[in-house]
GUBAPA-59442 format. One record per atom (N, C-alpha, C): x, y, z. Coordinates in steps of 0.2 Angstrom, whole numbers. Each point is the difference from the previous one (the first is absolute). Example, Ala and Ser with C-alpha at 12.3 -4.5 7.8 and 13.67 -1.06 7.14 Angstrom:
// residues 2
X|Y|Z
66|-28|39 $
-4|6|0 $
4|6|0 $
-2|5|-4 $
4|6|1 $
-4|5|3 $
This chain:
// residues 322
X|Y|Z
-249|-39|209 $
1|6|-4 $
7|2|1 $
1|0|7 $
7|2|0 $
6|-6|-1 $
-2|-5|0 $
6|-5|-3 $
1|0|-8 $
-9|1|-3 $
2|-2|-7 $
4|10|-3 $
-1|4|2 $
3|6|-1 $
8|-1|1 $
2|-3|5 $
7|-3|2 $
2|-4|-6 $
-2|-8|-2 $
0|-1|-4 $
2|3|-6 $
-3|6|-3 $
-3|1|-7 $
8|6|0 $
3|3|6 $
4|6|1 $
6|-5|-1 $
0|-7|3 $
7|-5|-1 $
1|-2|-8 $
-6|1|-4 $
0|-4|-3 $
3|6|-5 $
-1|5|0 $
1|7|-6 $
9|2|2 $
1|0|-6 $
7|2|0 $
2|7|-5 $
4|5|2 $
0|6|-2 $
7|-3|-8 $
-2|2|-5 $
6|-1|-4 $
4|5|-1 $
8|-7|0 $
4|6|0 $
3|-1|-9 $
0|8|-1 $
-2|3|-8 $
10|-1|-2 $
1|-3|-3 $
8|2|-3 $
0|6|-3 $
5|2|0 $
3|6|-3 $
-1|2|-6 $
-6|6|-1 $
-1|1|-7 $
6|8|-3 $
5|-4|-2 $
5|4|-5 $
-6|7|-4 $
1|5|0 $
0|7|-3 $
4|2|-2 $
0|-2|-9 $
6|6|-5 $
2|8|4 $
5|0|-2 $
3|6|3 $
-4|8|-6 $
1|5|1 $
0|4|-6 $
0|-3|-6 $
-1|6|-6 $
1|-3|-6 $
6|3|-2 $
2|4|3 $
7|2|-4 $
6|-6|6 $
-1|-4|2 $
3|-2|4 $
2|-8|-4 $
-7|-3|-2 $
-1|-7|-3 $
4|1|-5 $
2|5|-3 $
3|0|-9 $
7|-1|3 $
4|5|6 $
6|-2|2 $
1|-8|2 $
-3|-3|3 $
1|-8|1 $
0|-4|-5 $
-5|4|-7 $
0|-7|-4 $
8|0|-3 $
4|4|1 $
8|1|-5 $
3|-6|3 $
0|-2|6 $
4|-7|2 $
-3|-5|4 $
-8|3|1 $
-3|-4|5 $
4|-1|8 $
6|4|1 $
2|1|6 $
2|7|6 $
-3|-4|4 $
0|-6|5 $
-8|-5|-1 $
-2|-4|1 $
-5|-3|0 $
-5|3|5 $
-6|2|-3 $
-5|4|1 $
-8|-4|1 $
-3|-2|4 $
-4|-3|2 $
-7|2|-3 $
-2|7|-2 $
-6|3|-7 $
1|-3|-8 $
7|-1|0 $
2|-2|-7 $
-3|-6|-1 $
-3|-4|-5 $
-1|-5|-3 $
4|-4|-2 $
4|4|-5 $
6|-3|-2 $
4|-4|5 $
2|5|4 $
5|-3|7 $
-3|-7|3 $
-8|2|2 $
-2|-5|2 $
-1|-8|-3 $
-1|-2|-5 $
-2|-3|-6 $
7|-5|0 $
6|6|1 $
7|-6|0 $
3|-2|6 $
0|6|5 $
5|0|6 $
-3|2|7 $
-7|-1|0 $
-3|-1|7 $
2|-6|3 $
2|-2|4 $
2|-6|3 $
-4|-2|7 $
-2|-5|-1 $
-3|-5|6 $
5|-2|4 $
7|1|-2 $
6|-5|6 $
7|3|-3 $
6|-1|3 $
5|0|-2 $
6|-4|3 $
6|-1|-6 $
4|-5|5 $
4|4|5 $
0|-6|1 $
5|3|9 $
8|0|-2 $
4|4|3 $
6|0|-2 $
4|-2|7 $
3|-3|-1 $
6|-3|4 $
6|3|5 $
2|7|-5 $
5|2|0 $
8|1|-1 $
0|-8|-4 $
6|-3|0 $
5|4|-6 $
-5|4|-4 $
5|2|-5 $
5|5|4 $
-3|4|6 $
5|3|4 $
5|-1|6 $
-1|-9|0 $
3|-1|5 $
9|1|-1 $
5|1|-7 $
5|-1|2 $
0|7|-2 $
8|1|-1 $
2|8|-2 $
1|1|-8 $
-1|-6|-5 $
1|1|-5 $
-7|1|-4 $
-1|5|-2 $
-9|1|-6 $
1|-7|-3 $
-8|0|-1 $
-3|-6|-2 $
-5|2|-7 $
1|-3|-5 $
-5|3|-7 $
-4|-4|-2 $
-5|-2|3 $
-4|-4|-2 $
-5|-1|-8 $
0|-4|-3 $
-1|-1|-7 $
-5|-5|0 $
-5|0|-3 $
-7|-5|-2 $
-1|3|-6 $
-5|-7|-4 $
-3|3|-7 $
-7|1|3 $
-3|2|-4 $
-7|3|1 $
-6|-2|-6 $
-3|-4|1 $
-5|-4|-5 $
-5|5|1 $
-4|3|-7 $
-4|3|0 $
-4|-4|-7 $
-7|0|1 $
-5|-1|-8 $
-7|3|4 $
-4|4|-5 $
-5|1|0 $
-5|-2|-4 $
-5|-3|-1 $
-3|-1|-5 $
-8|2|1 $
-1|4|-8 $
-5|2|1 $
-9|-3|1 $
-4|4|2 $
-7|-5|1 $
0|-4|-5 $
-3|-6|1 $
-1|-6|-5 $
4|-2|-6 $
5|2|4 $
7|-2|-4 $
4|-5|1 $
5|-2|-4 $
2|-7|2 $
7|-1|3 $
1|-3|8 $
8|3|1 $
5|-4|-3 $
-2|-8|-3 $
6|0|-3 $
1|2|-6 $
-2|4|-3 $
3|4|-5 $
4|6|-1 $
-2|2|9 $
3|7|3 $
7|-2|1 $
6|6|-3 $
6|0|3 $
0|-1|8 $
6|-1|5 $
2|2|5 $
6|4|1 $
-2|6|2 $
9|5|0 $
3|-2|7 $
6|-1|0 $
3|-1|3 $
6|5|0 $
1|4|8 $
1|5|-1 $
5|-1|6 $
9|2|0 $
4|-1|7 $
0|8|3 $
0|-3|6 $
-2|5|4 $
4|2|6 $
5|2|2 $
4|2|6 $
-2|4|3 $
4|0|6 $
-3|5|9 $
7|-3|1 $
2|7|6 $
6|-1|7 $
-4|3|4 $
0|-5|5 $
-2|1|6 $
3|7|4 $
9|0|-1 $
2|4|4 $
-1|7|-1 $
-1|3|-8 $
-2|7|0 $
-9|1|-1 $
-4|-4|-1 $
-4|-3|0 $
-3|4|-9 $
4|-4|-3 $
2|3|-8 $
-4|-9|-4 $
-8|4|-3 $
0|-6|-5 $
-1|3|-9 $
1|-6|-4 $
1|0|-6 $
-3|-4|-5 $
-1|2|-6 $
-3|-4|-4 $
5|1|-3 $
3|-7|-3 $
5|-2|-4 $
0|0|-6 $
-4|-5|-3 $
-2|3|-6 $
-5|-6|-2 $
-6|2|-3 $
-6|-5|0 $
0|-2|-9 $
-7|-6|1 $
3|-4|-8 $
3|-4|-1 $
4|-4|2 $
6|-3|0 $
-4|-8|-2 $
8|-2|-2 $
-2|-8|-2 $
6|-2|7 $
-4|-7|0 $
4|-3|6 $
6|-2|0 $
2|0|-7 $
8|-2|-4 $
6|8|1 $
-6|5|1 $
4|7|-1 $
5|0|8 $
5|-6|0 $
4|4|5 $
6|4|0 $
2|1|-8 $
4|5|1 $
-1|8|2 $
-6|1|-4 $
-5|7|2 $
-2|1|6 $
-2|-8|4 $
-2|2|7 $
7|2|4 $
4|-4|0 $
6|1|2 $
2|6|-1 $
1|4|-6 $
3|7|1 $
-5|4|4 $
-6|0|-1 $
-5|4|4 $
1|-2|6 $
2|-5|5 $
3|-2|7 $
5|5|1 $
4|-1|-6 $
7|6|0 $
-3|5|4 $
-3|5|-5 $
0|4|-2 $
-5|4|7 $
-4|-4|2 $
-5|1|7 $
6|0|5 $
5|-4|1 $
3|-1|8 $
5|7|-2 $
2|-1|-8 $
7|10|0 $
-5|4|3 $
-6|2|-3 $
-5|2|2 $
1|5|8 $
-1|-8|3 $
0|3|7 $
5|-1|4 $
5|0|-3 $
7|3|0 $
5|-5|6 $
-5|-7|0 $
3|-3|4 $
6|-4|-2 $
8|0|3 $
6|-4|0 $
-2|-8|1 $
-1|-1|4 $
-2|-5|6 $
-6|-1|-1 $
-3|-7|-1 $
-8|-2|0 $
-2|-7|0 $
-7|0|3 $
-2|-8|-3 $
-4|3|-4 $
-1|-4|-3 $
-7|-5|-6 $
-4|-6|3 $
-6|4|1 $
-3|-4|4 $
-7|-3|-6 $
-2|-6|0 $
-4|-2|-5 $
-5|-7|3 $
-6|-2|-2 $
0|-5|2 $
0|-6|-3 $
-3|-7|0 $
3|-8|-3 $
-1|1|-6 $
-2|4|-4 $
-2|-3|-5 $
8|-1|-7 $
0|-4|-2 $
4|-1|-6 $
2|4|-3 $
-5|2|-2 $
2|5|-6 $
2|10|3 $
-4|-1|6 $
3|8|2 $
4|-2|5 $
3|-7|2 $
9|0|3 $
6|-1|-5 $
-3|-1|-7 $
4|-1|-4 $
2|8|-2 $
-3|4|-1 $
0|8|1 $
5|2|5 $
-3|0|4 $
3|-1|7 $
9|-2|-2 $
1|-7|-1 $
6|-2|-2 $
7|5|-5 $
-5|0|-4 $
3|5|-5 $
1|7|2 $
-3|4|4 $
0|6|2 $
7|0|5 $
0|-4|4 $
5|-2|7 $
6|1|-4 $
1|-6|-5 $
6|0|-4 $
3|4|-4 $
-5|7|-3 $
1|5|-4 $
3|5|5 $
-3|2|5 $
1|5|4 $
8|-3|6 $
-1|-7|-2 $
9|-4|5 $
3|3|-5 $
1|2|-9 $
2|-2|-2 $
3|9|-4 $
-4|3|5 $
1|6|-1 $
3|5|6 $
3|-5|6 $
4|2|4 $
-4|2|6 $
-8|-3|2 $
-5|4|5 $
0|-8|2 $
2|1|7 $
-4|-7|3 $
-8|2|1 $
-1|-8|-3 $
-9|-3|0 $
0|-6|4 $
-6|-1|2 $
-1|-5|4 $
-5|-2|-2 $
-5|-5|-1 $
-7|-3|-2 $
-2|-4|6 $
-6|1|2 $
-4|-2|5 $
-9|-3|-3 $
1|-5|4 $
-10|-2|-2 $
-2|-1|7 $
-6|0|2 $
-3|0|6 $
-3|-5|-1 $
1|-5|7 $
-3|-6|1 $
-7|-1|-2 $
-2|-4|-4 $
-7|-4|-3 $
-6|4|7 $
-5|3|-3 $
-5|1|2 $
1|4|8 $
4|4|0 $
1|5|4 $
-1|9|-4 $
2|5|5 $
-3|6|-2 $
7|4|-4 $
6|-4|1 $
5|3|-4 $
1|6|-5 $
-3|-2|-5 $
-1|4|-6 $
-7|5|1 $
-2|0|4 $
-9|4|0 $
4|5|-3 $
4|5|2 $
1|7|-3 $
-1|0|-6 $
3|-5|-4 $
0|1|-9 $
-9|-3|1 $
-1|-6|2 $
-7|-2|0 $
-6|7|1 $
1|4|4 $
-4|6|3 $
2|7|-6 $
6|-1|-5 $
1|2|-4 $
-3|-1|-6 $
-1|-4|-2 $
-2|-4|-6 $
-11|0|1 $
1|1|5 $
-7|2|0 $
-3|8|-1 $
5|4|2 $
-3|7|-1 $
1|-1|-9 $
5|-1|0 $
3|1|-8 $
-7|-2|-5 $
1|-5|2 $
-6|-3|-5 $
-9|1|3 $
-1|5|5 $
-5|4|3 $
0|5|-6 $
5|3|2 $
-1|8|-4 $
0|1|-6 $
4|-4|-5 $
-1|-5|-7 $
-6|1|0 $
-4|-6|2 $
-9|0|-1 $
-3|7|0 $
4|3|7 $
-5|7|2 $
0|5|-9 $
6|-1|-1 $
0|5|-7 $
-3|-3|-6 $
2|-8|-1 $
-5|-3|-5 $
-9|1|2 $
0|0|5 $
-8|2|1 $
-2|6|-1 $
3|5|2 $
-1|6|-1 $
-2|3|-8 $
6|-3|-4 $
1|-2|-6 $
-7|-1|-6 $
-1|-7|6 $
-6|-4|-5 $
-6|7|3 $
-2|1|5 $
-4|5|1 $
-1|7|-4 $
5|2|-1 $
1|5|-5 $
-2|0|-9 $
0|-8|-1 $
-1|-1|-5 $
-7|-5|-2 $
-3|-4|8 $
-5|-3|1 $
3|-6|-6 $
5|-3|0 $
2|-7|-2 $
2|-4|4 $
1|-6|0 $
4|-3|5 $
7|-4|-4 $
6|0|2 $
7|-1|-3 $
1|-7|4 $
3|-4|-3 $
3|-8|4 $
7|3|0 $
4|-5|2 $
7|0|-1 $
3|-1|-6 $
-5|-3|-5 $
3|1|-6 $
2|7|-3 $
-4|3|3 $
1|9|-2 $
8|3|-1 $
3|2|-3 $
6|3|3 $
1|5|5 $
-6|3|1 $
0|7|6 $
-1|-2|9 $
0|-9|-1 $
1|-3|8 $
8|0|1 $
4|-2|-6 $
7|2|4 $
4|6|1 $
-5|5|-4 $
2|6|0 $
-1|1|7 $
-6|0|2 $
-3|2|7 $
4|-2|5 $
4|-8|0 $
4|-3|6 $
7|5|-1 $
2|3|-6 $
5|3|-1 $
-1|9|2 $
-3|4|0 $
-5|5|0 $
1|-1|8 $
-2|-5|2 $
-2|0|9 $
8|2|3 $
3|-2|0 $
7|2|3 $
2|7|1 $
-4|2|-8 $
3|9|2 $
-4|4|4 $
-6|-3|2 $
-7|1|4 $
4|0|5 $
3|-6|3 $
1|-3|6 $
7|4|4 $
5|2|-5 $
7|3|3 $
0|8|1 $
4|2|2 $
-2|8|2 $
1|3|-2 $
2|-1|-6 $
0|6|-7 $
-6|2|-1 $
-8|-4|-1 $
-4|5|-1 $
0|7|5 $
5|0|5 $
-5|6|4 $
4|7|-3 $
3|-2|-6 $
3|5|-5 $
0|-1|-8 $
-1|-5|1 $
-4|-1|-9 $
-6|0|-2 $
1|5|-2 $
-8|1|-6 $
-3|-7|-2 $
-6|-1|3 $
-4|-7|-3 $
-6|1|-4 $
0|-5|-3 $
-8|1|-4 $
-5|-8|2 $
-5|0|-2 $
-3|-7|4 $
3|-3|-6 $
1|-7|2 $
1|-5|-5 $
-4|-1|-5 $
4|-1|-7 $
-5|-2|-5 $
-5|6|-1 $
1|6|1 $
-2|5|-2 $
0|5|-8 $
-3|0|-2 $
1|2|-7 $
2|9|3 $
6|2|-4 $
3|5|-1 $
3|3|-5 $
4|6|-3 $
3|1|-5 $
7|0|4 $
5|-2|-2 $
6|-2|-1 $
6|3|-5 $
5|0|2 $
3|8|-3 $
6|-3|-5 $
0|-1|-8 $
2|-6|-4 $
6|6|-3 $
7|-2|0 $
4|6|-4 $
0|-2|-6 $
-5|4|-7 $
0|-2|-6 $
4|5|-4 $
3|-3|-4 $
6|5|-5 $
-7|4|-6 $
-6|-5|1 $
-4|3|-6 $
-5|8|5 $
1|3|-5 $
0|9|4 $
-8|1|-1 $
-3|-6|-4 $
-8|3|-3 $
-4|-6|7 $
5|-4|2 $
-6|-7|3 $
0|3|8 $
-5|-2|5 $
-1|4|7 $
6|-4|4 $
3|6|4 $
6|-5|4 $
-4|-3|5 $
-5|-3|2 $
-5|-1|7 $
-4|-4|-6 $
-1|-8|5 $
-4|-6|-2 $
-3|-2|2 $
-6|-2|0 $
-4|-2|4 $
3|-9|3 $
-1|-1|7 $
5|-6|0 $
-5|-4|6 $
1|-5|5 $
-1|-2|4 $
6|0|6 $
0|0|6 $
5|3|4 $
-1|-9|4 $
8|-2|-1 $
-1|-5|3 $
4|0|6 $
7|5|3 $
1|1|4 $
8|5|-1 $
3|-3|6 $
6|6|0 $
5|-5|1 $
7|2|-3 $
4|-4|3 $
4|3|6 $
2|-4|5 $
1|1|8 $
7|0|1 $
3|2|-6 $
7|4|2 $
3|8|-4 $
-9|1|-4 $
2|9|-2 $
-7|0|-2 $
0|7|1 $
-8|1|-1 $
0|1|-8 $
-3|-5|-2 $
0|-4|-8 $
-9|-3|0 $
-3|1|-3 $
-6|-1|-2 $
2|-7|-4 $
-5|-7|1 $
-2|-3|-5 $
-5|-1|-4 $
0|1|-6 $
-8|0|-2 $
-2|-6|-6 $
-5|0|-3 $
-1|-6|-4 $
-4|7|-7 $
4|-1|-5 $
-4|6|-5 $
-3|-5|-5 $
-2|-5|1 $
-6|-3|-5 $
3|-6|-3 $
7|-2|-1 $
1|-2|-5 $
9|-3|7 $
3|3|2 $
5|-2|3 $
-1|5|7 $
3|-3|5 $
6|3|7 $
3|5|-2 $
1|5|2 $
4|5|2 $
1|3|6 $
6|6|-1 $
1|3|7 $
0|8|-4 $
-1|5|7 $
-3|7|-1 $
3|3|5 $
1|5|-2 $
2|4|7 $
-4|4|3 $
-7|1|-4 $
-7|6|2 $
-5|-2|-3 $
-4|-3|3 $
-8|-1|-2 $
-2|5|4 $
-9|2|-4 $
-4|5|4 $
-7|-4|-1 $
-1|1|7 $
-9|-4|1 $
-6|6|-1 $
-4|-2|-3 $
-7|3|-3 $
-7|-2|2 $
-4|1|4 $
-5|-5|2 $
-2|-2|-7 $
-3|-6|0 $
-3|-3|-6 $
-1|-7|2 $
-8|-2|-4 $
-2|-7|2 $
3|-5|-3 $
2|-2|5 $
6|-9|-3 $
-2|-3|-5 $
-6|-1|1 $
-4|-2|-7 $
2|1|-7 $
-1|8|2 $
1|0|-9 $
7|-2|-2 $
7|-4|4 $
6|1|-3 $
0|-8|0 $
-4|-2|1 $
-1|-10|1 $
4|-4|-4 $
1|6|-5 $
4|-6|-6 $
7|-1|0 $
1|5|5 $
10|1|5 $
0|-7|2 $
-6|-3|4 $
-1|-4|4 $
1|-6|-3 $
-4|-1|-5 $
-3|-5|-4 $
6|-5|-4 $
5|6|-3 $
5|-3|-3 $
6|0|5 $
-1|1|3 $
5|-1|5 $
4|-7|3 $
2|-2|-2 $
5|-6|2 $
6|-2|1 $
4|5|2 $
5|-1|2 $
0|0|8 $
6|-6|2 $
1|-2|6 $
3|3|3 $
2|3|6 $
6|3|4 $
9|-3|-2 $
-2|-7|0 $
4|-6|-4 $
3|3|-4 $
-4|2|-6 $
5|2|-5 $
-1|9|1 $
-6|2|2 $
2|6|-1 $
7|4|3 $
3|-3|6 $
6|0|5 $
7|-2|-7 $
-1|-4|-4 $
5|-2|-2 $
1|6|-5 $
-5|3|-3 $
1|5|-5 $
0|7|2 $
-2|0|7 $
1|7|4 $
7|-1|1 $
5|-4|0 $
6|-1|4 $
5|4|-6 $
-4|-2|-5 $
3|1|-7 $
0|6|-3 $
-5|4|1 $
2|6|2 $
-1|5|4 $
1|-2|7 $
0|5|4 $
8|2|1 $
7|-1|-5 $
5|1|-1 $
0|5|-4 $
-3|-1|-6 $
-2|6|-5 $
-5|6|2 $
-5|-1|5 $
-3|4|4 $
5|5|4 $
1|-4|2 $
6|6|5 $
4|4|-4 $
4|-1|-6 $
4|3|-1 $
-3|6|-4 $
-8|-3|-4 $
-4|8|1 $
-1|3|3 $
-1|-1|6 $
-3|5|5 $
7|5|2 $
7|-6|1 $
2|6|2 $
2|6|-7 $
């Protein structure tokens, strides 16, 4: 008796339980859904894109000399929804920069065709003035078409009087992980918002949608440290938006979708049914997502061209404002 009681004692094992995440308060959860950050372990959303089972290892080479290093990769995203078919799903492709030395990342600009080097190119400009660096590498890896980027960028900015340097890291080492470890949150937190999204309206969106590039666009003003002074609204939130009409009888406030902020003035972007625009004041009203579905519905414009028509008039923007 007493061996098989030994036995039966070696044989029982106590289980150990993993960690059951507990939502916070409720007036806490509404605060998180505006940017999903930091990454919060009760969240769904969070979980569902940017839980990770591993991470790459960094090397620390981008800090080995004295000159910043600007690491630059694209970022391949497609979603397709259940019993859907992927190859008729788009893929966004979306570039994506990080320095190591101020530990400053950025979404450059998503939706791109893989011809668009002049746009990428300014957008490298416009990140490296950005971080105010004289002196820098460009750091990228083998691929063809993001060293030919690469190329072009080095030569623009030689040719602007800022020494550039270009660099790739040796085949199948950890070189680049910064932008690699980059490019993963990016397109983590993208998902976190498009889920949150389909959640709110119990649909599911592929990347044909055009609210997946808004979302990889949207993620950068999450991520930089202006929200911890900019008024946020959750993404793709239905809100009224504040329109300057000359006509004195029609409502100056429109019912709109909020698709994000532009991250050099506190500028609302919104989508009013029919085109892109920019606001200087939207007001959030609780109301079920649902009933504004048909914002969603018709909705197709890409980051891609909505960026090209924001560009267009956020000159004439400004000059109203001031």
């Amino acid at each position: 008796m007493a061996a098989a009681k030994e036995t039966e004692a070696e044989q029982q094992r106590q289980p150990n339980a993993q960690k059951l995440a507990e939502p916070p308060d409720e007036k806490t959860q509404p605060l998180h859904s505006l940017t999903h950050l930091p990454y919060q372990e009760w969240c769904p959303h969070c979980v569902a894109f940017r839980a990770r089972p591993g991470r790459h290892q960094r090397d620390g080479s981008v800090k080995d000399s004295g000159i910043p290093t600007v690491s630059f990769d694209f970022a391949y995203t497609k979603a397709v929804e259940p019993g859907g078919q992927a190859q008729g799903t788009s893929t966004i492709i979306a570039l994506i920069g990080a320095c190591g030395f101020i530990n400053q990342l950025h979404r450059l600009r998503a939706h791109f065709q893989k011809n668009d080097f002049d746009v990428m190119v300014s957008e490298m400009i416009q990140f490296s003035q950005t971080l105010g660096h004289g002196e820098c590498n460009f750091l990228c890896d083998n691929e063809p078409s993001i060293m030919q980027v690469q190329k072009k960028a080095v030569q623009a900015r030689r040719a602007m009087g800022l020494m550039t340097h270009s660099k790739t890291p040796a085949a199948y080492t950890h070189g680049s992980s910064l932008c690699e470890n980059t490019v993963d949150r990016v397109r983590g937190l993208a998902g976190t918002l498009m889920n949150h999204v389909e959640t709110k309206l119990s649909i599911k969106l592929n990347t044909n949608h055009g609210l997946w590039s808004w979302a990889l666009r949207h993620q950068a003003c999450c991520s930089i440290d202006l929200r911890l002074f900019m008024e946020m609204t959750e993404f793709a939130e239905p809100a009224f938006a504040y329109t300057n009409t000359p006509l004195k009888g029609n409502p100056r406030w429109q019912r709109v979708i909020v698709l994000g902020k532009i991250e050099t003035q506190d500028t609302y972007v919104v989508f009013t049914g029919s085109t892109a625009m920019l606001t200087r004041s939207v007001r959030r009203i609780a109301t079920d997502w649902k009933c504004h579905l048909d914002l969603g519905s018709t909705f197709t414009s890409t980051s891609r061209h909505g960026d090209s028509r924001l560009d267009l008039v956020e000159e004439s923007f400004q000059q109203n404002v001031q």
